[in-house]
C-alpha angles and dihedrals in degrees: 000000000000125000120228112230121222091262098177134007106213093196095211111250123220106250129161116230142180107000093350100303111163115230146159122238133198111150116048091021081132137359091266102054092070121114124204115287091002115089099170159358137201131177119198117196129156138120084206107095096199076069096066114010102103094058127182105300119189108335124164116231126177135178102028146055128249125211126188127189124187132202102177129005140040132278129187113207125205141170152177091254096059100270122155118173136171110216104194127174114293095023130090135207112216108193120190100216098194124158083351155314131181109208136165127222108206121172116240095215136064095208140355127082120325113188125164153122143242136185144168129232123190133235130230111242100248086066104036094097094042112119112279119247133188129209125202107211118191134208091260096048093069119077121236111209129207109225135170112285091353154011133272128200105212093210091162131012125357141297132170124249118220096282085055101244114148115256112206114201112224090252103073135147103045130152090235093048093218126201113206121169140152117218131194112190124181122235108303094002126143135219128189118188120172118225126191111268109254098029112121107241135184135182119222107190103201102179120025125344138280145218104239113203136000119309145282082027095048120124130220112245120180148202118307094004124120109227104206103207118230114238107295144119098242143038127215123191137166126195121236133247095292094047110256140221125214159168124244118181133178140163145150122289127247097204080201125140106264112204107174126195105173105291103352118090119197147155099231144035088240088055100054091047084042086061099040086058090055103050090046092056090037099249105114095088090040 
């Protein structure tokens, strides 16, 4: 198996998004730190409310899927399409936003600690206009793995724990084949996980740093910066000296043509127009 190599460090970026909720970007910062199928990542963390209050209220979105995952906080989902969801620490919501939804994203809480993720993963353009669909995914339902020096949440696809029995995430059978998991290692520990050769793959380190690749070759990734993996069919980390938690992602690449206009993802300048004209005559969520 080969072992993929740290290629390119993306450092987040402060940025302000939906009603002035602070964030930190890495991917989708710009047009040119994407990487295929992945448009985007955010990472909210804050125990200010004025940070996060204001929330994200009725916005549109085509052509992708969003995913949010929450460590800590309440969110409180809702669409056009009657759609209520709780998104409590330790669950997700993953919305297909198809053709077309208009949601909107408000915190539960008036104080206290809000930390959380979101990120953006294309669609191929034979499903960018298919009606759009939302799933609600609570804490339980996602399965906590032993594994050695550590514990790892499967939130999408499949790992093995440490007796070597196959782990499937709730969010299975997708064009695009995503991994998602969360992984928490102690000081010093390791963690191999094999991905499919030719999906594209990152690494967000969230608390502490890791040792990305094999030595003497690893490289040092730290805190709140996206590790893009170079091509491989395995991954090999180890945490640094105060343990570390992290995000690892992967999924199979569209090779499709992206144009992005906010929250509308599409393969072609018309389309976009086409959406924006939609949305306008409200019929982009019909």
């Amino acid at each position: 198996m080969t072992t993929r190599s740290l290629e390119r460090i993306i450092p987040s970026i402060p940025v302000s998004d939906g009603a002035g909720v602070k964030l930190r970007r890495s991917l989708g910062q710009s047009q040119g730190l994407r990487l295929d199928p992945f448009l985007m990542l955010d990472e909210f963390a804050s125990d200010n409310p004025d940070d996060y209050i204001a929330g994200f209220p009725p916005h549109p979105h085509r052509g992708f899927e969003t995913v949010t995952y929450m460590l800590a906080g309440d969110f409180e989902h809702e669409d056009h399409l009657g759609h209520k969801g709780h998104l409590r620490g330790g669950g997700a919501q993953w919305m297909t936003a198809g053709r077309g939804i208009i949601h909107s994203e408000m915190p539960l809480q008036e104080s206290g600690r809000l930390h959380g993720f979101q990120f953006w993963i294309n669609l191929p353009a034979a499903e960018k206009m298919k009606p759009a669909a939302y799933r609600d995914i609570q804490p339980e339902e996602i399965p906590l793995v032993s594994i050695a020096g550590g514990t790892a949440k499967v939130v999408a696809g499949q790992m093995e724990d440490s007796e070597g029995r196959g782990i499937a995430g709730p969010i299975q059978g997708l064009s695009t084949a995503p991994l998602f998991l969360d992984v928490r290692l102690e000081a010093g520990a390791t963690f191999s996980q094999a991905v499919a050769e030719g999906h594209s793959a990152f690494l967000y380190p969230y608390e502490g740093t890791l040792q990305v690749g094999d030595s003497p070759a690893s490289r040092t990734l730290a805190a709140r910066q996206a590790g893009v993996l170079s091509p491989g069919s395995r991954i090999a980390v180890q945490a640094g000296p105060a343990g570390a938690a992290f995000l690892l992602l992967a999924a199979r690449p569209l090779g499709e043509p992206v144009v992005q206009y906010g929250p509308f993802v599409m393969n072609t300048r018309e389309e976009i127009e086409q959406a924006l004209d939609d949305y306008r005559t409200g019929k982009l969520a019909a």
